[in-house]
C-alpha positions as CSV (number, residue, x, y, z in Angstrom):
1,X,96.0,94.3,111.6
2,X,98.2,92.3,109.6
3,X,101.7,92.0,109.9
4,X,104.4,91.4,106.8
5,X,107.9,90.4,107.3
6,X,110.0,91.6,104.1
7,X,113.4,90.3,103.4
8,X,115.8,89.7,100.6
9,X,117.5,86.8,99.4
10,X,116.1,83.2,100.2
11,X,117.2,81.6,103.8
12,X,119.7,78.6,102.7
13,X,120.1,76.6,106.2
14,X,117.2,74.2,106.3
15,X,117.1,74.6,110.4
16,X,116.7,78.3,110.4
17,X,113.7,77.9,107.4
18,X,112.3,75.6,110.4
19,X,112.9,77.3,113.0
20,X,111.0,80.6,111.4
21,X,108.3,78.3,110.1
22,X,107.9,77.1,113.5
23,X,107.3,80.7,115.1
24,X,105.3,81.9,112.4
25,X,102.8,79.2,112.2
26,X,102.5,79.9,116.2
27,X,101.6,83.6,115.7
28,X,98.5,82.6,113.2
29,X,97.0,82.0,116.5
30,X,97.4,85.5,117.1
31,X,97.1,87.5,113.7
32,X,97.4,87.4,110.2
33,X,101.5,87.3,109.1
34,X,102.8,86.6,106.3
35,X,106.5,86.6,105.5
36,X,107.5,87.5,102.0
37,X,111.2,86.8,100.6
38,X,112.5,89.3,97.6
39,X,114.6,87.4,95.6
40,X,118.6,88.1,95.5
41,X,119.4,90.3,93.0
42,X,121.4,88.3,89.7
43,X,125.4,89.2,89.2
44,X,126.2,91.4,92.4
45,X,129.8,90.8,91.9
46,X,129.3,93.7,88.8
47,X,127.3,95.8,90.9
48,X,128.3,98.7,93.5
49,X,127.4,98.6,96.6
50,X,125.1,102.0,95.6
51,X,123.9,100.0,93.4
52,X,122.9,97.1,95.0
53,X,121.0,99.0,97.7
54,X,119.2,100.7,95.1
55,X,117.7,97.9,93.3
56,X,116.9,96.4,96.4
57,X,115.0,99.2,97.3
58,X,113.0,99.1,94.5
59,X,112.0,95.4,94.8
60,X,111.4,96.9,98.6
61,X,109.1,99.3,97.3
62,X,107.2,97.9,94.9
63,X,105.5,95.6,97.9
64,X,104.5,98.6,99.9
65,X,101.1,100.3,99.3
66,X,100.6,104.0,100.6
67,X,98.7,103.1,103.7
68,X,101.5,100.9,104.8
69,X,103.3,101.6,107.8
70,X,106.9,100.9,107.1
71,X,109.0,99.3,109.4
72,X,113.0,98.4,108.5
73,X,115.1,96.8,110.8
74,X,118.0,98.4,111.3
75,X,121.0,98.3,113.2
76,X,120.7,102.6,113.5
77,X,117.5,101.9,114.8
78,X,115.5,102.1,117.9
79,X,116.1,99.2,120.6
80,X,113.6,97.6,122.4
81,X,112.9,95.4,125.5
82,X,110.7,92.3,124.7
83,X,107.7,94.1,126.8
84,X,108.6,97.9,124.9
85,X,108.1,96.1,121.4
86,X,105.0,94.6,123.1
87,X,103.5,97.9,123.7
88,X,104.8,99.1,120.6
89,X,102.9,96.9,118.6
90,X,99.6,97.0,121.1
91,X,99.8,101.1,120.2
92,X,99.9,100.1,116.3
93,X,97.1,97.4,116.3
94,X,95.3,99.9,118.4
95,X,95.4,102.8,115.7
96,X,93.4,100.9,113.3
97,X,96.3,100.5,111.0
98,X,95.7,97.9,108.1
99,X,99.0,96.6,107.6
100,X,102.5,96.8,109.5
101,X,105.4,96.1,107.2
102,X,109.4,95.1,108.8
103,X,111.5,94.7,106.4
104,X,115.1,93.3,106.5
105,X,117.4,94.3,104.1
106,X,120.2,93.4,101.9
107,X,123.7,92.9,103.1
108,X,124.2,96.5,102.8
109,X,121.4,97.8,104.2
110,X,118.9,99.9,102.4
111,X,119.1,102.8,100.0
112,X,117.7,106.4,100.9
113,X,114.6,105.8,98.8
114,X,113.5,103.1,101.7
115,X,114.6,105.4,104.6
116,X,112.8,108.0,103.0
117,X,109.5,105.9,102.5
118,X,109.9,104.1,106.0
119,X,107.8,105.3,109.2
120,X,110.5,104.0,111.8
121,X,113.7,101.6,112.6
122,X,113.9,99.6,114.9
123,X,117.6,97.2,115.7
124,X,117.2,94.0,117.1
125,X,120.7,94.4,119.0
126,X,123.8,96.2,119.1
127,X,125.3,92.9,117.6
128,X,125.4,92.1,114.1
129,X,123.8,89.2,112.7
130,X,123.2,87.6,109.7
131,X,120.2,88.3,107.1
132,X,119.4,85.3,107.8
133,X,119.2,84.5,111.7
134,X,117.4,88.1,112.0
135,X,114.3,86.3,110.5
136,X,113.6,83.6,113.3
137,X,115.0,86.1,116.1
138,X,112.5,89.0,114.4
139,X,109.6,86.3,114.3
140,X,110.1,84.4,117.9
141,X,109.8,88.1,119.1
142,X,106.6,89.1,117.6
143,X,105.3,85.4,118.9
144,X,106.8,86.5,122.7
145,X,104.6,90.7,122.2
146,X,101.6,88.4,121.5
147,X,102.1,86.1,124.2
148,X,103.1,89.3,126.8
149,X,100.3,90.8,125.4
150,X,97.7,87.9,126.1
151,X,99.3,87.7,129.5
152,X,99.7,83.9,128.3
153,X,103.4,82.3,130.2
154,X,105.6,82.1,127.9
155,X,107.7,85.3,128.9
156,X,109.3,85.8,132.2
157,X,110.5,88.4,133.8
């Protein structure tokens, strides 16, 4: 199975861009990811909100092929524990599904095209955090499933 990581707008902090390089080149070890960044959308300040989402969503949509399995993170969404998300993802790469797809949004979350075409949410916390820091967190924690997963000691209880 092959994992993507969606998300819009480029990361501008040079330590997070490391820190999420870091953690993905550790789960090649494990599977195939590959993170893909949407770029922002041009003149925001003259669109709505509405608006916003929406054309999002289409640059969201255009990525996804019809035997994706769509993931958004969301903050609506489901929570895990870091061994939950484990199993989670055991239970996907264990249906012989070709491609998992996360996706993290805009600033203002996603339009109802991309709810309506997603297979699930999951929230990383109750917290809010920026677009940005949700890609290392989001990565480090599909390196940690593998590592639970492998039995390998990088997780403690």
């Amino acid at each position: 199975m092959q994992i993507r990581l969606l998300a819009i707008g480029k990361t501008d902090h040079p330590a997070i861009q490391r820190l999420q390089e870091e953690y993905s080149a550790r789960l090649g070890h494990y599977l195939r990811f590959e993170m893909e960044v949407i770029p922002d959308l041009k003149n925001t300040k003259s669109l709505t909100e509405a608006t916003q989402k929406e054309k999002e969503g289409e640059q969201i949509l255009k990525k996804i092929q019809n035997s994706d399995e769509l993931i958004l993170l969301d903050e609506r969404g489901k929570t895990f524990s870091s061994i939950e998300f484990s199993d989670f993802l055991q239970k996907k790469m264990n249906s012989g599904l070709r491609q998992l797809i996360f996706v993290i949004g805009g600033p203002y979350g996603f339009s109802e095209a991309v709810y309506a075409r997603s297979n699930g949410k999951i929230s990383l916390s109750k917290m809010t955090f920026s677009h940005q820091m949700i890609r290392p967190f989001f990565v480090e924690q599909l390196y940690r499933a593998m590592t639970i997963l492998r039995n390998e000691p990088y997780h403690h209880e």
